[in-house]
C-alpha positions in Angstrom: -11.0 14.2 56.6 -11.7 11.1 53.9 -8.7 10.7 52.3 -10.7 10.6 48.3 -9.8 7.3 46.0 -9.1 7.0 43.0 -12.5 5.9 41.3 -11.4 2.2 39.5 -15.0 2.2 37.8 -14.6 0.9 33.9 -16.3 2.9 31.5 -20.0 2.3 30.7 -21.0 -0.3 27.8 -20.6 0.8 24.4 -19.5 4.1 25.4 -17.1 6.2 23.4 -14.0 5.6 26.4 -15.6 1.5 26.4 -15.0 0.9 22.5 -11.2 2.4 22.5 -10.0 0.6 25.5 -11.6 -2.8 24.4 -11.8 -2.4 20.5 -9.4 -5.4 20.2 -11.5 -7.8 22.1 -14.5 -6.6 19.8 -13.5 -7.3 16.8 -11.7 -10.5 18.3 -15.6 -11.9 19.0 -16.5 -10.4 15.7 -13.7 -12.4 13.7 -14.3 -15.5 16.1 -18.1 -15.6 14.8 -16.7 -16.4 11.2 -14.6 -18.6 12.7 -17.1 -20.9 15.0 -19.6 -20.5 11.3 -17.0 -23.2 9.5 -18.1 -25.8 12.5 -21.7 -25.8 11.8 -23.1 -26.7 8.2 -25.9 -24.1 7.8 -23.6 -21.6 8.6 -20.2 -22.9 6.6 -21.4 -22.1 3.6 -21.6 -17.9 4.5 -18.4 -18.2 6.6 -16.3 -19.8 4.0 -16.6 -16.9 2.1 -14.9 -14.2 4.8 -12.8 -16.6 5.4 -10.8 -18.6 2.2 -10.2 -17.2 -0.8 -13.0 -17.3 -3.6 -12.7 -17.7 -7.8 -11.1 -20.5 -7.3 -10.2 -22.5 -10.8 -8.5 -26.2 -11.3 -6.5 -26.2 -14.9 -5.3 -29.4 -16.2 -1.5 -30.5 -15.7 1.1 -29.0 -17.9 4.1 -30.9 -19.1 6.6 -28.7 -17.0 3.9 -29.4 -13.5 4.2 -33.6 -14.2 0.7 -34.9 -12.7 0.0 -32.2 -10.4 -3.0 -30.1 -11.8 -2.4 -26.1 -11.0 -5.1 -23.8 -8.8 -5.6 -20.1 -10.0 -8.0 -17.6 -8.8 -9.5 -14.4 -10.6 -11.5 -11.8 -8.7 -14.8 -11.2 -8.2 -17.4 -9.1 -5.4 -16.8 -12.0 -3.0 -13.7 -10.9 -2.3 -14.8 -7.8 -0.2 -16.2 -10.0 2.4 -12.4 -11.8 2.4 -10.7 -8.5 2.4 -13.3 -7.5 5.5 -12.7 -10.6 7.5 -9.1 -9.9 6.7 -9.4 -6.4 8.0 -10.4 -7.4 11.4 -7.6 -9.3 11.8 -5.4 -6.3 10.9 -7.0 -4.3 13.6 -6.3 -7.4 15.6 -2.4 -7.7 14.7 -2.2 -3.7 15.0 -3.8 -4.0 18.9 -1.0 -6.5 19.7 1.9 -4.9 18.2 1.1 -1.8 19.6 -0.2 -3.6 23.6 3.4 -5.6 23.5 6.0 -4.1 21.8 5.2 -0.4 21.0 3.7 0.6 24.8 6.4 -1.4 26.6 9.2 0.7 24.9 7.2 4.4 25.4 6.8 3.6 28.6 10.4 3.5 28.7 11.7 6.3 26.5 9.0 8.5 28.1 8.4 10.0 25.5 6.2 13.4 24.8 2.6 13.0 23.3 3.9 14.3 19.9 6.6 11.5 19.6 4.7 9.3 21.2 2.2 8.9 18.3 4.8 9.5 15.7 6.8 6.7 17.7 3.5 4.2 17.1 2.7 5.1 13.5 6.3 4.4 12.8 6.5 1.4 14.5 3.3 0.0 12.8 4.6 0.5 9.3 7.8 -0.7 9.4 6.7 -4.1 11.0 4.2 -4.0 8.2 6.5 -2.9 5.1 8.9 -5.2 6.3 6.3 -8.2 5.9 5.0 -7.3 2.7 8.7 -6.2 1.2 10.4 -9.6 2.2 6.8 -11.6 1.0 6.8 -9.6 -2.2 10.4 -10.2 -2.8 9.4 -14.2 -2.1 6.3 -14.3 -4.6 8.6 -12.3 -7.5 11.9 -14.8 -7.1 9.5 -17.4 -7.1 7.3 -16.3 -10.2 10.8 -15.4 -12.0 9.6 -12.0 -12.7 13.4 -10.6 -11.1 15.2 -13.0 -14.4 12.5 -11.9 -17.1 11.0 -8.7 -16.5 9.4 -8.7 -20.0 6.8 -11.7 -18.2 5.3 -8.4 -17.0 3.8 -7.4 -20.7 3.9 -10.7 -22.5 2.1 -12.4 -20.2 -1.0 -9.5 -20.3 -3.7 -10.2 -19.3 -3.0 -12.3 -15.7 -6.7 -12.8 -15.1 -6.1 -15.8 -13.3 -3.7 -15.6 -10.1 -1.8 -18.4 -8.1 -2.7 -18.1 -4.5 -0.3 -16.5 -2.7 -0.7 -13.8 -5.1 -4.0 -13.0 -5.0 -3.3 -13.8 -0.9 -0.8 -10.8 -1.2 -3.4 -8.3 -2.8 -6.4 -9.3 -0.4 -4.7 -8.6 2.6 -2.6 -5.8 1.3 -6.3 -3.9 0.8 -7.0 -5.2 4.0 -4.3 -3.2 6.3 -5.4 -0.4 4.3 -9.2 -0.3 4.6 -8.0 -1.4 8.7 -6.3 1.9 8.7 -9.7 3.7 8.7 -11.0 2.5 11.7 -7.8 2.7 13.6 -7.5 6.8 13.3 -10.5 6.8 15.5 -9.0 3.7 17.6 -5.6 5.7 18.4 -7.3 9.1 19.0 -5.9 10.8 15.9 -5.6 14.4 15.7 -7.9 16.5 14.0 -4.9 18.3 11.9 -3.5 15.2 11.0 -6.1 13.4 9.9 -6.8 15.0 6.7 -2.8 13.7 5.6 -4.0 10.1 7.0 -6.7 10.2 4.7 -4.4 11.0 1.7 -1.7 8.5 2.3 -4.5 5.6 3.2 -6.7 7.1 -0.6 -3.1 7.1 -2.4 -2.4 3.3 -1.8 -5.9 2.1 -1.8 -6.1 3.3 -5.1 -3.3 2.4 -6.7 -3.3 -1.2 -4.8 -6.8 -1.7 -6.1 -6.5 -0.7 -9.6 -3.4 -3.0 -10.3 -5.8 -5.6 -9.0 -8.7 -4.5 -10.8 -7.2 -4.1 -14.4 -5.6 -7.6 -14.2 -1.9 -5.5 -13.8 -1.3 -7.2 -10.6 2.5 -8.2 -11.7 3.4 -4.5 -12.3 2.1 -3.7 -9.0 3.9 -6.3 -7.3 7.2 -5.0 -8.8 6.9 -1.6 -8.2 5.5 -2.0 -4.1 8.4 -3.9 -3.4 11.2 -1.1 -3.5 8.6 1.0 -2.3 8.1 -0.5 0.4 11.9 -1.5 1.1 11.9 2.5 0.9 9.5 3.4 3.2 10.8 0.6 5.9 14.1 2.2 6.2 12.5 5.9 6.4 10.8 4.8 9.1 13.1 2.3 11.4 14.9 5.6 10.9 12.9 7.2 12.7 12.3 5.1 15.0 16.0 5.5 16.0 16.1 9.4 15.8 13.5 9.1 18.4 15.5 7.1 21.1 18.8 9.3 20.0 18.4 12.5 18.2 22.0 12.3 16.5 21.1 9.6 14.7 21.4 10.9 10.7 22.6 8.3 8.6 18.8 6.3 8.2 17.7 9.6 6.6 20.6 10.5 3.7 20.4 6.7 2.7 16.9 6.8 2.6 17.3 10.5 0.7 19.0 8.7 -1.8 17.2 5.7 -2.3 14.0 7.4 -2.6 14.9 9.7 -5.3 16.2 6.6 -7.2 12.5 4.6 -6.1 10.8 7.4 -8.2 13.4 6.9 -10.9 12.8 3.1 -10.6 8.7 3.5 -11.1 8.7 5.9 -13.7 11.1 3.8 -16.0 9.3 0.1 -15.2 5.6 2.0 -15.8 6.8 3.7 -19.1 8.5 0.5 -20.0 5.4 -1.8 -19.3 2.4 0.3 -19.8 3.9 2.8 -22.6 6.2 0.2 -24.8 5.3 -3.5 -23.9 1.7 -3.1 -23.3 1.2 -0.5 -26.4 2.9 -3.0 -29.0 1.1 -5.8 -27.9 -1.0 -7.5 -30.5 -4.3 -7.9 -28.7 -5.4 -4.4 -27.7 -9.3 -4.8 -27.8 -11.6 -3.8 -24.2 -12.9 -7.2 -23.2 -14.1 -7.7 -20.1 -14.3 -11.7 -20.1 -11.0 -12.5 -20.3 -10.3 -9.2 -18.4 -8.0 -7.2 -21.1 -7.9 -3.3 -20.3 -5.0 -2.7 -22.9 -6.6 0.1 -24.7 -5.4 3.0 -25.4 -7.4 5.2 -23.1 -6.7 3.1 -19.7 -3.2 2.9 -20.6 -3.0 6.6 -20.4 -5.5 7.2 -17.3 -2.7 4.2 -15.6 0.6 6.3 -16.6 -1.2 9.8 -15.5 -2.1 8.4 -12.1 1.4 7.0 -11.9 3.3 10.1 -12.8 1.2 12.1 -11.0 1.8 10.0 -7.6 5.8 10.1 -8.1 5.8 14.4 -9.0 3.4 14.7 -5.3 5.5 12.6 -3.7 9.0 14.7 -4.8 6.8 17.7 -4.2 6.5 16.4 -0.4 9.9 15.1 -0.1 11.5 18.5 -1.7 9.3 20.7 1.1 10.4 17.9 3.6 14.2 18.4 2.7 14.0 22.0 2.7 12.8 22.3 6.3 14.7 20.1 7.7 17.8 21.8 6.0 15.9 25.4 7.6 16.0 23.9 10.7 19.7 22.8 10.6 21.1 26.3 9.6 18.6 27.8 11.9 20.4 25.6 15.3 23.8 26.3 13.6 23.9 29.9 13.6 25.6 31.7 16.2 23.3 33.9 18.1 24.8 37.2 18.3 24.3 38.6 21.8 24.2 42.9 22.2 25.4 44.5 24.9 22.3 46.3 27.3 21.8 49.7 27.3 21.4 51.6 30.0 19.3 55.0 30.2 18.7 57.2 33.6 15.1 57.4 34.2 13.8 54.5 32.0 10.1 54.4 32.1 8.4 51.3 33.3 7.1 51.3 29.9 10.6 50.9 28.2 11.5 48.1 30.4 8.2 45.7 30.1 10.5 43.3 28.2 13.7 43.5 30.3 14.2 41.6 33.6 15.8 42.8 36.2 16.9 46.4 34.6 18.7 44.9 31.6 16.8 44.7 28.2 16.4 41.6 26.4 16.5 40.4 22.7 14.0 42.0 19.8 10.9 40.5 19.8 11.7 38.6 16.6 14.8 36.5 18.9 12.1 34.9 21.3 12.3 31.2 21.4 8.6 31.8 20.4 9.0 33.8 17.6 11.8 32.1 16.6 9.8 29.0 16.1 6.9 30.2 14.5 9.5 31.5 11.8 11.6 28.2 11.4 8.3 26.8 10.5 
């Protein structure tokens, strides 16, 4: 008898199997096409536009800049095709951190399917929060928004941006539109898409209104703790996985969460309700891009303060079963003694084992389980 190989066949073209295993060389060609278009004239002048940053505006020297004449950029529709190119190299970036770092240590740990994808979505972010929190940290120092925090209402409206950040908002919009595609690239559970979906809306929106209503100096202020936040929840993680003992990552980040929410509310109600409400030019004009009227300044504290009470509505329901599930390992089972009956019916014994009857129903791992959750 044949002994039957394993069949090495790759899947066909453009199939479903096809497009996950090779998604990253995909959009590598697509992303090179915009690339190759700078060399060529016809095509420079559509690739320039995926590629640089658009809006671009030359004011004359100050006294404090010497000689050197200052660039500044407002925004504009152009700036979806940047924030598209800029999405394929997220996808890009996501396929190598996950091909080189991520799969190397699962392979590992050996990890079970459920870890395993919290393991990846875990790594992901925290290489990402880490970039943007130590980048956001760079453009505020640099900006002195950390020595004067009342820049952030005098200062209204910022229509025009310095580069980097502008550079900053494009390709934060960019790992989040990416993050669309990749629930179908990483085979994302059905269940656990509709909280993907959620946490991707939640920052898209916020992101993109900050940029929109010219409050992109708030916004930068108030993603950076968020984000410093959000890194340590999950590098926590990420060590829980590799050694379940590991506690300490989750009561500081307990802490400093609570305090992040504190932090938000008391900047937004400072800027928005305060600075922004006793400031002198509070007329809707879309030219020089000044949305300080009464009605967006509410619409901007509501979405605000509605974000921070569902997110300590999650992290209350997160703390609470964890805390379930902590008493629930800690109690001491309480084991009963078998009794014994003469002429025990074979329907009276269907749950023991070998003659001797076992727990209640309700003490099965199973059960058990079902009511911890």
């Amino acid at each position: 008898m044949a002994i039957r190989r394993k069949s090495t066949k790759s899947p066909p073209i453009l199939s479903h199997e096809f497009i996950l295993q090779n998604h990253a060389d995909i959009v590598s060609c697509v992303a090179m096409v915009f690339l190759l278009g700078l060399m060529f004239e016809i095509s420079a002048k559509v690739a320039i536009i995926f590629v640089t940053l658009q809006y671009n505006v030359t004011l004359p020297a100050t006294e404090e800049q010497a000689t050197e004449s200052a660039s500044f950029y407002y925004y504009g529709i152009k700036d979806l095709a940047t924030i598209f190119f800029y999405m394929l190299v997220a996808i890009i970036v996501h396929a190598i951190i996950q091909e080189y770092v991520l799969d190397k240590i699962n392979r590992r740990m050996h990890f079970s399917k459920t870890k395993h994808s919290k393991f990846n979505e875990s790594g992901q972010l925290s290489a990402f929060y880490l970039f943007s929190c130590i980048w956001g940290t760079f453009i505020l120092v640099s900006e002195n928004y950390i020595s004067d925090p009342t820049i952030l209402w005098r200062s209204y409206p910022p229509n025009l941006m310095t580069f980097q950040v502008k550079f900053f908002y494009i390709l934060q919009l960019a790992y989040w539109f990416h993050a669309f595609p990749e629930l179908y690239f990483q085979k994302t559970k059905k269940e656990d898409i509709p909280r993907q979906l959620v946490y991707i809306g939640l920052y898209l929106f916020h992101i993109a209104g900050a940029y929109l209503l010219n409050l992109n100096h708030l916004g930068l202020v108030l993603l950076v703790p968020h984000y410093f936040v959000e890194f340590l929840f999950h590098i926590s993680r990420l060590f829980y996985f590799t050694d379940e003992k590991y506690q300490k990552g989750f009561s500081l980040w307990a802490v400093l969460f609570v305090l992040g929410r504190l932090l938000t509310l008391i900047l937004s109600v400072l800027t928005v309700g305060f600075g922004l409400a006793r400031a002198e030019n509070q007329k809707l004009d879309f030219s020089t891009g000044n949305f300080n009227v009464l009605g967006v300044r509410i619409a901007v504290l509501a979405s605000i303060c509605i974000t921070q009470a569902f997110m300590m509505w999650k992290f209350i329901n997160f703390q609470l079963r964890r805390w379930r599930e902590h008493s629930t390992s800690q109690a001491p089972t309480v084991k009963k003694k078998p009794t014994v009956t003469k002429g025990r019916s074979r329907k009276g014994t269907e749950n023991g084992v070998n003659g001797t009857v076992t727990s209640n129903g309700a003490d099965s791992p199973r059960n058990r389980k079902e009511k911890s959750s």
